[in-house]
SESEKOL-652962 format. One record per residue (C-alpha): residue number from 1; residue in one letter; x, y, z. Coordinates in steps of 0.2 Angstrom, whole numbers. Layout:
k_r_px_py_pz
NUM_a_X_Y_Z
...
END
This chain:
k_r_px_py_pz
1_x_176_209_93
2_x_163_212_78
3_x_174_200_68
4_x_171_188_81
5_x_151_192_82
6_x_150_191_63
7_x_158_173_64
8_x_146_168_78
9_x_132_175_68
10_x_138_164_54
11_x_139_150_62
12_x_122_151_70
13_x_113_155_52
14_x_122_139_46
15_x_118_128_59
16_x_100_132_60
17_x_101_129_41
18_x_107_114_43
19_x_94_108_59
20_x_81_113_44
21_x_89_104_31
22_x_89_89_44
23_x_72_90_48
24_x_64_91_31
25_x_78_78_24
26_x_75_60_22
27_x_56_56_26
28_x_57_38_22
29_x_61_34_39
30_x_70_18_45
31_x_60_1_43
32_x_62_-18_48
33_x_54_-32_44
34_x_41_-38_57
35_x_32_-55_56
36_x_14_-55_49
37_x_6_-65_63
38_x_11_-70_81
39_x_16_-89_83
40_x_-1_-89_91
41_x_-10_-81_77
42_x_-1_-91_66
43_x_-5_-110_71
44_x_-25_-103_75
45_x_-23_-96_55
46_x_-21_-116_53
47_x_-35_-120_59
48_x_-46_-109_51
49_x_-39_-114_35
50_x_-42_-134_40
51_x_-59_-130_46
52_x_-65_-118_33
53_x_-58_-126_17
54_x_-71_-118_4
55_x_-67_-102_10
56_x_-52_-88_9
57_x_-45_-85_25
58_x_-36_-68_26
59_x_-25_-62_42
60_x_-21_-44_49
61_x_-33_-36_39
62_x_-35_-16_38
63_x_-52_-10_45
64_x_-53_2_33
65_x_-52_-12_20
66_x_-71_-18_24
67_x_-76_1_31
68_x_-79_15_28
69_x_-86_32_35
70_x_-105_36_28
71_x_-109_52_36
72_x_-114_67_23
73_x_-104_79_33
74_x_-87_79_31
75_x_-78_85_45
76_x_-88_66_54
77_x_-84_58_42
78_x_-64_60_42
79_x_-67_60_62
80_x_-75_42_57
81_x_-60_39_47
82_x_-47_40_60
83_x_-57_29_72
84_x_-55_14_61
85_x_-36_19_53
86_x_-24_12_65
87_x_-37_-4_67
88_x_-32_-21_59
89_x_-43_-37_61
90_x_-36_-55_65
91_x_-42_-65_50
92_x_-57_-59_37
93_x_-66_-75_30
94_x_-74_-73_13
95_x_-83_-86_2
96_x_-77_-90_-17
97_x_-83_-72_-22
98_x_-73_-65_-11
99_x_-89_-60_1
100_x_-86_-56_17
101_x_-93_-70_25
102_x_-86_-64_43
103_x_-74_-57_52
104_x_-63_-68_65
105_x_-55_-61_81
106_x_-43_-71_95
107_x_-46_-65_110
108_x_-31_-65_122
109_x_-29_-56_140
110_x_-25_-39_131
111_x_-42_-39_124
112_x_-55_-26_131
113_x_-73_-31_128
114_x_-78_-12_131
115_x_-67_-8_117
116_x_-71_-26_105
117_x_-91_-21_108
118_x_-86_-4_101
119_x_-76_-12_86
120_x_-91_-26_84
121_x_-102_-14_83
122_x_-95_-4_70
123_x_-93_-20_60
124_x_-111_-24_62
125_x_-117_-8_55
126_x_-112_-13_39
127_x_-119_-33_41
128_x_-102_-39_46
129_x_-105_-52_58
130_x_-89_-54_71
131_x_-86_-71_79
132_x_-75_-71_93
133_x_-63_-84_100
134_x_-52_-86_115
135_x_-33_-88_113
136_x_-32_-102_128
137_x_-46_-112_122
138_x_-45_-113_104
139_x_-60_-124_97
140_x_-60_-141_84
141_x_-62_-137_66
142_x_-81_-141_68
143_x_-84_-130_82
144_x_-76_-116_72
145_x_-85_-122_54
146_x_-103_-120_65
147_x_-96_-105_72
148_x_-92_-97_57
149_x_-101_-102_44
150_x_-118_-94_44
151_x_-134_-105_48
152_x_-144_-108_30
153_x_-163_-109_35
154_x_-170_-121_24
155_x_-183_-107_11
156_x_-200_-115_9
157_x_-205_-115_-9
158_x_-223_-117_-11
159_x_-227_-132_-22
160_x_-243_-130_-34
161_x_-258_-138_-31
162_x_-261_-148_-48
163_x_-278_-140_-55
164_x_-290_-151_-65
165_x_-292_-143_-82
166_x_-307_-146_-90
167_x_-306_-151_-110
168_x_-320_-152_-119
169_x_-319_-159_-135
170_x_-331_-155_-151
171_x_-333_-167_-163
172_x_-340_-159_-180
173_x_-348_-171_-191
END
């Protein structure tokens, strides 16, 4: 009978042993390749790269690549942080510099507009301008260029009023 216990016993030790061995063991997971955009996403991308030519177009970007959290207090500011790290943006449009010109969603039925006013919103705390546009009724390349491209107001220099100069001229002699 104690035999038997001291077997049992044995076998339990090991077994849990090897549950934590399992548990701790191979963190890498198990992965598989997943396209980068939907075929929607994909032939809109198209479209923003024909209509915006001058311009780098880049898709499914992290928010956390344009944001960040600016409170002084910590513990806020990693709340902050988690707000925003699962978040990705559908295409982020920058000039030659790389400038954040704007950002670029396509709206489809899943969309909540309680939830993109919240993500605008955050986006436009830090002067980042959101253009939105509706899967079903996606727009010409112009309509998208005036949409996305900000409006240049024309700057009014002031022009100088000539001043008459006086020269008087001494002759010695």
């Amino acid at each position: 009978m104690k035999l038997i216990l001291a077997v049992l016993v044995i076998a339990v030790v090991f077994m849990g042993l090897a549950l934590a061995k399992a548990k701790q063991g191979d963190r890498s997971g198990k992965y598989k390749r997943r396209p980068l955009m939907t075929d929607n996403e994909l032939e809109f991308f198209g479209r923003l790269v024909s209509a915006l030519p001058d311009h780098y177009i880049f898709p499914q970007v992290a928010m956390t690549a344009l944001l960040e959290a600016s409170s002084g207090d910590k513990k806020v500011a990693h709340s902050d942080r988690l707000r925003i790290a699962q978040q990705r943006i559908d295409y982020v449009v920058c000039n030659k510099a790389c400038e954040v010109i704007a950002v670029v969603e396509l709206d489809d039925r899943t969309h909540s507009s309680a939830k993109d006013n919240v993500r605008d919103g955050r986006l436009e705390q830090a002067s980042i301008r959101t253009v939105r546009f509706q899967s079903r009724q996606k727009p010409a390349a112009e309509v998208i260029r005036a949409a996305v491209l900000p409006v240049v107001q024309p700057v009014s220099v002031p022009v100088p009023v000539p001043v008459a100069v006086a020269v008087q001229v001494v002759v010695n002699g």
